[in-house]
C-alpha positions as CSV (number, residue, x, y, z in Angstrom):
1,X,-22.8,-21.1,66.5
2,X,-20.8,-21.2,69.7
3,X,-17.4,-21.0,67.2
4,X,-19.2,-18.1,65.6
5,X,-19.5,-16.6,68.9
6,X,-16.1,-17.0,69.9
7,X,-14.7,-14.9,67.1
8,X,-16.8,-12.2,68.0
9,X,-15.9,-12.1,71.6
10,X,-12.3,-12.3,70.5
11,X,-13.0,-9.6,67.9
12,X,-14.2,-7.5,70.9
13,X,-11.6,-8.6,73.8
14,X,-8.8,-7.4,71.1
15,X,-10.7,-4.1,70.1
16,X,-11.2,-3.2,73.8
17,X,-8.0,-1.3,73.9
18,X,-8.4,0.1,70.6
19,X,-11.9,1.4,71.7
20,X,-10.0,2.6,75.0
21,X,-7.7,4.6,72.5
22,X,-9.8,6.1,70.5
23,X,-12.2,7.2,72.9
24,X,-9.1,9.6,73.9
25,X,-7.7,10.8,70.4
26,X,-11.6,11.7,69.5
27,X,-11.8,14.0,71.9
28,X,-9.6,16.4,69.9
29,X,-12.3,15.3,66.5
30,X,-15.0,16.5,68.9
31,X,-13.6,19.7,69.1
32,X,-12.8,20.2,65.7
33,X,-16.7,19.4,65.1
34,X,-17.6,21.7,67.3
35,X,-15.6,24.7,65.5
36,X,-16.9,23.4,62.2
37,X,-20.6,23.9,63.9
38,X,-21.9,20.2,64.5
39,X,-23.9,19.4,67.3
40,X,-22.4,16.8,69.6
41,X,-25.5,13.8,68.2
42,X,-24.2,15.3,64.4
43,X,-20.6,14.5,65.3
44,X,-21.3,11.2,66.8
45,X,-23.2,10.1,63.8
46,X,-20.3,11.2,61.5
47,X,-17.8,9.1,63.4
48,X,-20.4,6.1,63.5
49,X,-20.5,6.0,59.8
50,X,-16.4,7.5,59.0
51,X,-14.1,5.9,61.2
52,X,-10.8,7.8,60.8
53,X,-9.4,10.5,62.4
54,X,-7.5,12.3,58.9
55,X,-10.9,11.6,57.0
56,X,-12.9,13.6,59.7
57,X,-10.2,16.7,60.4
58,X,-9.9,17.1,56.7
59,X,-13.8,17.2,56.4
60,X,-14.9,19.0,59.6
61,X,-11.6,22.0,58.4
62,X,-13.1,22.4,55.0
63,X,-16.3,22.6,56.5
64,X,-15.5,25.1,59.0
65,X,-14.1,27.1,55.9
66,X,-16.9,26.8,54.0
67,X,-16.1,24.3,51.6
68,X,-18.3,22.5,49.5
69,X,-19.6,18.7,49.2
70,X,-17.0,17.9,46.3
71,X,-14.4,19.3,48.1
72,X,-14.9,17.3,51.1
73,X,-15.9,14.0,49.4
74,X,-12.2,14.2,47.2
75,X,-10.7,15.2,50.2
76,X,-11.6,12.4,52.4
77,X,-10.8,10.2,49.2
78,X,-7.3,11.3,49.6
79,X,-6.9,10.8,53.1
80,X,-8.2,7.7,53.0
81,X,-6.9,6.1,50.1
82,X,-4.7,4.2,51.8
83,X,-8.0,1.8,53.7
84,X,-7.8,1.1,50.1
85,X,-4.8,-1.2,50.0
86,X,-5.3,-2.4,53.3
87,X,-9.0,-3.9,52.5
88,X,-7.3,-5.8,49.5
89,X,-5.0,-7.4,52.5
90,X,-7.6,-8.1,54.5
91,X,-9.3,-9.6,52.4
92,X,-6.8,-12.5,51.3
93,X,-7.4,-13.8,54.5
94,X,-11.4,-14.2,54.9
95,X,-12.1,-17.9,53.3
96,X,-12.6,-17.5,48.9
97,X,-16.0,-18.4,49.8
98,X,-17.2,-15.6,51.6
99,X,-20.5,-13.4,50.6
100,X,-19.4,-10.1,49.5
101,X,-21.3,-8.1,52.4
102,X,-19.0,-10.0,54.8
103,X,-16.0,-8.5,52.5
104,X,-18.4,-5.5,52.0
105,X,-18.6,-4.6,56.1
106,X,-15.0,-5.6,56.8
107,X,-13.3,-3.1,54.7
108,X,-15.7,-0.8,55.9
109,X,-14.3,-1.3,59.6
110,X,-10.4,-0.9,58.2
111,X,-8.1,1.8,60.1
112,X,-4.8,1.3,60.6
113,X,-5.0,-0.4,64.2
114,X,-7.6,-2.6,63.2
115,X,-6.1,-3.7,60.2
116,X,-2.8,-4.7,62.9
117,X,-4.8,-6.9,64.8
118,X,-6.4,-8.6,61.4
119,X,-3.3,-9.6,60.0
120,X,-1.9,-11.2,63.2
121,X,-4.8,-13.2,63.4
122,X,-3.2,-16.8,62.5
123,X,-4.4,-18.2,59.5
124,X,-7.8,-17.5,58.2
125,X,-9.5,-14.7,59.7
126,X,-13.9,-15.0,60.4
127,X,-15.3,-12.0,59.7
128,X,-17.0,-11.7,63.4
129,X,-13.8,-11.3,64.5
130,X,-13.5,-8.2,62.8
131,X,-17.4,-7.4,63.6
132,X,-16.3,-7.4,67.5
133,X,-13.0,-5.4,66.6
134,X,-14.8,-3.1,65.0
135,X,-17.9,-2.3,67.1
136,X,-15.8,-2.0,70.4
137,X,-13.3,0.5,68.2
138,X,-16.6,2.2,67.1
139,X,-18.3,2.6,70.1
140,X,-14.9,4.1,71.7
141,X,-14.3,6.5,69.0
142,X,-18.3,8.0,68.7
143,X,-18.7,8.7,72.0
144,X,-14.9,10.3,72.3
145,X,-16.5,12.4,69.5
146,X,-19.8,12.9,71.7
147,X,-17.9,14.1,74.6
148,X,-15.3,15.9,73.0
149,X,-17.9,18.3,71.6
150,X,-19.0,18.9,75.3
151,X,-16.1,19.4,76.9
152,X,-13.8,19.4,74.8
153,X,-13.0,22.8,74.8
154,X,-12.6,22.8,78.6
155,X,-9.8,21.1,78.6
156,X,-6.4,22.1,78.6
157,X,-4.2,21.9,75.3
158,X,-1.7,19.8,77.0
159,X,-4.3,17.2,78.2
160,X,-5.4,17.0,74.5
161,X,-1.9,16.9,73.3
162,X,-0.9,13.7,75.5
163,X,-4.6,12.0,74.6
164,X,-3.4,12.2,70.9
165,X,0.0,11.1,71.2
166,X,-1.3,7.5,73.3
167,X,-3.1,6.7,70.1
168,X,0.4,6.0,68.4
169,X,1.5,3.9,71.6
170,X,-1.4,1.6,71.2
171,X,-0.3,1.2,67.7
172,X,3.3,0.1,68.3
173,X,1.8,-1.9,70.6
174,X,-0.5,-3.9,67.9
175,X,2.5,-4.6,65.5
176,X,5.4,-5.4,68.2
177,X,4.4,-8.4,69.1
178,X,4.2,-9.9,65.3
179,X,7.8,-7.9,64.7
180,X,9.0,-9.7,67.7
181,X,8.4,-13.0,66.5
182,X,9.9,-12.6,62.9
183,X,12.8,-10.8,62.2
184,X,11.5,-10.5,58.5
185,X,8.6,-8.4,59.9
186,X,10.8,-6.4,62.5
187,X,12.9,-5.4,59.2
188,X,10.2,-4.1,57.4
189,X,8.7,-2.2,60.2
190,X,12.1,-0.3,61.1
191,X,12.6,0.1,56.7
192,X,9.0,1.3,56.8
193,X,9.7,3.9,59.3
194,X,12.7,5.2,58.4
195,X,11.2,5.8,54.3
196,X,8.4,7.4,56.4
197,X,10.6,9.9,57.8
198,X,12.4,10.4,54.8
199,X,9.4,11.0,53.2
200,X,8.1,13.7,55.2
201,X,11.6,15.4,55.2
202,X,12.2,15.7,51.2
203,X,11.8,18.7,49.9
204,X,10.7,16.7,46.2
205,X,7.8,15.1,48.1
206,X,6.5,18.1,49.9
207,X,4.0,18.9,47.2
208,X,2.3,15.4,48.0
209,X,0.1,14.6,50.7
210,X,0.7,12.0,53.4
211,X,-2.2,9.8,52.7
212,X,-0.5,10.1,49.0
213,X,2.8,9.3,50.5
214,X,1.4,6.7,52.7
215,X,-0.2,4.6,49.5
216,X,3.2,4.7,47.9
217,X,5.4,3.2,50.9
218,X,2.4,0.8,51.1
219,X,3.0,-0.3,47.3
220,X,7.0,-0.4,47.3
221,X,7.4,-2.0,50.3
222,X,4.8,-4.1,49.8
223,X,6.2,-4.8,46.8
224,X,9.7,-5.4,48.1
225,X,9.1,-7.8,50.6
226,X,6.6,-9.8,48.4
227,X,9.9,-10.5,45.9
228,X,12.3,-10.5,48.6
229,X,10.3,-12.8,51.0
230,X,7.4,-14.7,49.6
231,X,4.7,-16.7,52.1
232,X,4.1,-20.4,51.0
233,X,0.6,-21.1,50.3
234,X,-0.6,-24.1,53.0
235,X,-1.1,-26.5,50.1
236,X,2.6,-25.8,48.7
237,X,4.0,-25.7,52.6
238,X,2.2,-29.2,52.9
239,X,4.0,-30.7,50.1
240,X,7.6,-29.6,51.3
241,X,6.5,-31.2,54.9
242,X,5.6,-34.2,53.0
């Protein structure tokens, strides 16, 4: 039990600046609620139960414009897809033997930050780690939600503009430290952000959306630098030790 309860207060020391983070950039979702007509307890409960910040613009816009449930459900899909891939990682590093609501609530929890500080957990990861993670992230980004529809429209552009832009800070500073200690990973992150820009730049992939463009970096890097550089199971590094 007290091991239990050490991956949870891990989970939420970790999340803490995630929260922190979040709180900020929902500010801007709380105003986007607010034009799309929720009250500030219906935007709260929408972050509470859809933790991502494309998911909900896309949803809150096509609800603002009238849009329809199908509309907004394949939308969200899209913007999201990419949690997709990420769960699948996340998930080759809770023990084989987990129950599949432990998988079940994990994946539900994925963004991109969170996912950062799952996979430099070392070795195996306990689920209540990602349980405190993910409640600290969830509490920060409801009530930046909550207060955003209140006051969010008080305040000025620029103050919203800076809130937004620390989310990508917190970010960099979630993968650093694991592209610091392998040069392998600090490769891949500088390849992955250049094919990012590239991406957005092309003309041929400007019919595609970035979630879209997002799942395919995902794959061929992925890809890449599973052929390139494949990770030695334990039980196969044990034996070359040996």
């Amino acid at each position: 039990m007290e091991q239990t309860n050490g991956w949870f207060r891990r989970g939420l020391r970790d999340g803490v600046p995630v929260g922190l983070g979040y709180f900020a950039v929902a500010l801007t979702i709380g105003i986007t609620a607010k034009q799309a007509g929720f009250t500030a307890l219906q935007a709260m409960i929408a972050s509470m139960t859809n933790l991502t910040s494309a998911g909900q613009f896309a949803a809150f816009s096509i609800i603002a414009a009238g849009g329809g449930y199908w509309e907004v459900a394949v939308m969200t899909l899209v913007a999201n897809a990419r949690y997709m891939l990420m769960s699948c990682s996340v998930s080759q590093k809770l023990d084989p033997n987990s129950r599949f609501f432990h998988r079940f609530f994990v994946a539900h929890g994925i963004t991109d930050e969170l996912f950062g500080l799952a996979i430099a957990v070392p070795g195996r990861l306990n689920p209540r780690y990602s349980y405190g993670s993910t409640l600290i992230a969830t509490v920060g980004w409801s009530l930046g939600t909550f207060s955003g529809v209140l006051m969010g429209e008080f305040l000025p552009a620029r103050i919203v503009s800076a809130l937004s832009v620390g989310l990508f800070g917190m970010f960099l500073a979630v993968i650093m430290p694991k592209a610091r200690e392998s040069r392998i990973v600090g490769a891949l992150v500088a390849v992955s952000f250049l094919l990012s820009y590239l991406a957005s730049r092309l003309e041929l992939l400007s019919g595609i959306s970035s979630g879209v463009k997002t799942i395919i970096l995902t794959v061929v890097i992925s890809l890449g630098a599973a052929l390139l550089f494949p990770v030695k199971d334990d039980e196969e590094a044990n034996v070359h030790e040996g």
